[in-house]
Each structure stands twice: as C-alpha cells, then as structure tokens.
N, C-alpha and C positions, 0 to 999 in steps of 0.2 A: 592648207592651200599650198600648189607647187609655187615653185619661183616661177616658170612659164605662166604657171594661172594670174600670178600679179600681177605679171609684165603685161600679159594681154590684156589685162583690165584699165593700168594704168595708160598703155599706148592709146585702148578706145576710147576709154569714158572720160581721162582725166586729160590726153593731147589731144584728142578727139579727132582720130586716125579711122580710117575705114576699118574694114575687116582686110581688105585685098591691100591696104598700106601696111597692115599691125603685120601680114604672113611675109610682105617684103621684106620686114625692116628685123622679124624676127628669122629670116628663110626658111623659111614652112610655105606648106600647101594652105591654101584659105580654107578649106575644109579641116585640116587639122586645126585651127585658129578656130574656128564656129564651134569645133568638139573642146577646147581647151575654154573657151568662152562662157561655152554652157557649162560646164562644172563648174566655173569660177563664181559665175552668178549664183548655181546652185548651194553652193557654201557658203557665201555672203548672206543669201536668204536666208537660212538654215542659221546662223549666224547670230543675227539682227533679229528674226524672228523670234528662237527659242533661247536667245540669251547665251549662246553657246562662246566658248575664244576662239577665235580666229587667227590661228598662227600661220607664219609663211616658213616653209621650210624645203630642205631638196635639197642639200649640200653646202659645198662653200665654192662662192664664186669670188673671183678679183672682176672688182667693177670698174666700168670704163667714166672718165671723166668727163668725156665727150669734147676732149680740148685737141683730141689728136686726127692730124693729117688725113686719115683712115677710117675714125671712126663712122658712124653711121653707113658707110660705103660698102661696107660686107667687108671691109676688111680688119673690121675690129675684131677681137675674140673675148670670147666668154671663156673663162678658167672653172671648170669644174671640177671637182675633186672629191671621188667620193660619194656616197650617195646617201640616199635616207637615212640620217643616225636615228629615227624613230619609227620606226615603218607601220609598228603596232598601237599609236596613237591613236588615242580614240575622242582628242578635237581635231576640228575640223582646220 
C-alpha cells in the first residue's frame, strides 16, 4: 500500500472526511482520491481476506506535526525522497 493510499484511507474512514475534503486537504482532483481509494480498499480486502501483510510503503517522508502556522492550509509540505526501495514486492 502507497503512503497516498493510507493517507486517503485514514483522512476518509478514520477522520471521516468526504472524498471532495480527503482531494482538498491532499490537493488532488477528487477523481484521483476515488482511484487512490479504490486500490486502498482493494488491498485491505485482499489483505484481511487471504491473510496477506499489509505494508505501507513509497519512500521517505518528513511528517508534519500539525502544530505549525501553515500546516493543513496547503502550505505545509510533504518531504519525499526517493522512491519505491521495493517496487518488485510481491505483499500487498
């Protein structure tokens, strides 16, 4: 699972944010958030179902603490660096 696929899961299901709040807050189209949304669940299922692990992966980010002036406003940033160290992983 991408780190996008968590974060959209965690902003819908667990802050329980629309789909049109989750694509504000991540700045995306809502339509990309519905495709990002669908895989996430489809991995969770897949997941849960067949006993599979379920890793979060996609780089390295610096994560915001949410304590700063900016943050949630679109002016906070996402540090990423790098990209899939496993791209041929075959969990989900």
């Amino acid at each position: 699972m991408t780190v996008d696929e968590y974060e959209t899961v965690r902003l819908i299901d667990l802050e329980g944010m629309t789909q049109e709040e989750c694509a504000e807050k991540m700045h995306v189209a809502r339509t990309t958030i519905q495709s990002i949304y669908a895989l996430a669940r489809n991995k969770i299922a897949d997941s849960l179902v067949n006993g599979k692990v379920l890793l979060i992966d996609g780089g390295d980010f610096k994560l915001c603490d949410g304590g700063g002036s900016r943050c949630g406003g679109g002016g906070c940033r996402r540090h990423r660096h790098g990209g899939n160290e496993n791209p041929g992983n075959q969990n989900i």
